[in-house]
N, C-alpha and C positions, 0 to 999 in steps of 0.2 A: 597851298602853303598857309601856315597861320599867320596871324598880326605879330609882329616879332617887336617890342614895346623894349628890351631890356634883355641886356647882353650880362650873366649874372657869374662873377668869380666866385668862387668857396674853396675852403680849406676843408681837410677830411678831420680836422682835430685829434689828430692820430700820431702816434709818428712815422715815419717817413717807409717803415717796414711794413705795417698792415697794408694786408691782403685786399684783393679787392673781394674776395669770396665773400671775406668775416663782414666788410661793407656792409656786401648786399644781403649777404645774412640779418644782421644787423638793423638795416630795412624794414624786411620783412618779419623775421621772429621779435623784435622788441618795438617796433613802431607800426607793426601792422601795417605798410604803403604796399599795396601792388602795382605800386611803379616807382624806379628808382628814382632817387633825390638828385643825381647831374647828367646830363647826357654824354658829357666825358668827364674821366678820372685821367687825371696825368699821373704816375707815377716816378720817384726817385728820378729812375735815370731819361726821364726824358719822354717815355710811351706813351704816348696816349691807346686809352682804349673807351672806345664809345661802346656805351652799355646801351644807351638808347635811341634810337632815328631823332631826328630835330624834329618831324612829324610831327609827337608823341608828344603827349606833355611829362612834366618830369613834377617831384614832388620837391622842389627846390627852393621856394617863399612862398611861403602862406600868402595866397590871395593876389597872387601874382602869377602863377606858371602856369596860365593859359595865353599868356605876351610874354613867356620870357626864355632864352637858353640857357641853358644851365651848364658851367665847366668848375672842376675842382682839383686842386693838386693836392697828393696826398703828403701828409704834412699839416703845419700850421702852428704847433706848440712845441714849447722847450721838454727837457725832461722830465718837471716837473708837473707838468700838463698844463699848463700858463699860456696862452696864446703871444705866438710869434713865430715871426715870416720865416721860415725854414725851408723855402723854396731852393733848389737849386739851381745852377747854371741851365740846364736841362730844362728842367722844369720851366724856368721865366722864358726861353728859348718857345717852347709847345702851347704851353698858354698864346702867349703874341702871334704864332699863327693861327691857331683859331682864332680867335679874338678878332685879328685882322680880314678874316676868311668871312667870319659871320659879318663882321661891319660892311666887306663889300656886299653881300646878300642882303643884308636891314642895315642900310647907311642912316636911317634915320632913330635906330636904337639905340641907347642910354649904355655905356658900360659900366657897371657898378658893384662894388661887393655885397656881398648878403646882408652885411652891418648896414648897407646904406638907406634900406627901406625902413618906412617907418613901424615902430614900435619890434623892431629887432633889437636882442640887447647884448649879443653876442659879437665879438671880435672878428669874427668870419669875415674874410682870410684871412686875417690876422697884419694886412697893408694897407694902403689907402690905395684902391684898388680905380679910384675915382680919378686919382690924381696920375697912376702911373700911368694910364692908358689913356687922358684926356688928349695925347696927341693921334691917336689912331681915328 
């Protein structure tokens, strides 16, 4: 099992309809990664679906996802494409178990959103991702 350094939330910057096809499409036809960026996607209503083993490293921060997990709810901006928390019931529900699952696994892992690492300048998740989860 790898060093697991950092427990990592993301937003898909989408809204809450995209696919996870277009995702990985997405990936791979315009970012060139042969390995997806989270190893689960939550969707709307609550599903998570893990695209990648925890194994695996995932394309999720730069200079980071060889120490880190990677989860993302799909969502994250307004209509206007503006970053904010559009998380649902559901959604905050499936995040917190994972989140809680991986911490029993790497109790000594960091949980934090993408915005957290240095020289990110992006919103991702679009919460304080740091704060919600400092009790877990």
């Amino acid at each position: 099992m790898r060093n697991i350094n950092y427990l990592v939330v993301h937003c898909t910057a989408t809204n809450q309809n995209t696919t996870i096809n277009s995702i990985k499409n997405y990936w791979r036809s315009v970012l060139k990664w042969r390995n997806p960026g989270y190893h689960v996607i939550v969707k709307a209503d609550g599903t998570p679906v893990e695209i990648l083993p925890i194994e695996r490293i995932s394309n999720g921060v730069k200079g980071f996802n060889a120490e880190s997990l990677h989860i993302s709810y799909i969502g994250g901006v307004d209509a206007a494409g503006r970053p904010h928390d559009t998380r649902t019931t559901a959604q905050k529900a499936t995040l917190n178990k994972y989140l809680t699952h991986w911490r029993k696994m790497f109790p000594k892992a960091t949980i934090q959103g993408h915005r957290d690492f240095p020289g990110v300048t992006k919103a991702c998740p679009s919460f304080n991702a740091k704060l919600e989860y400092k009790a877990l």
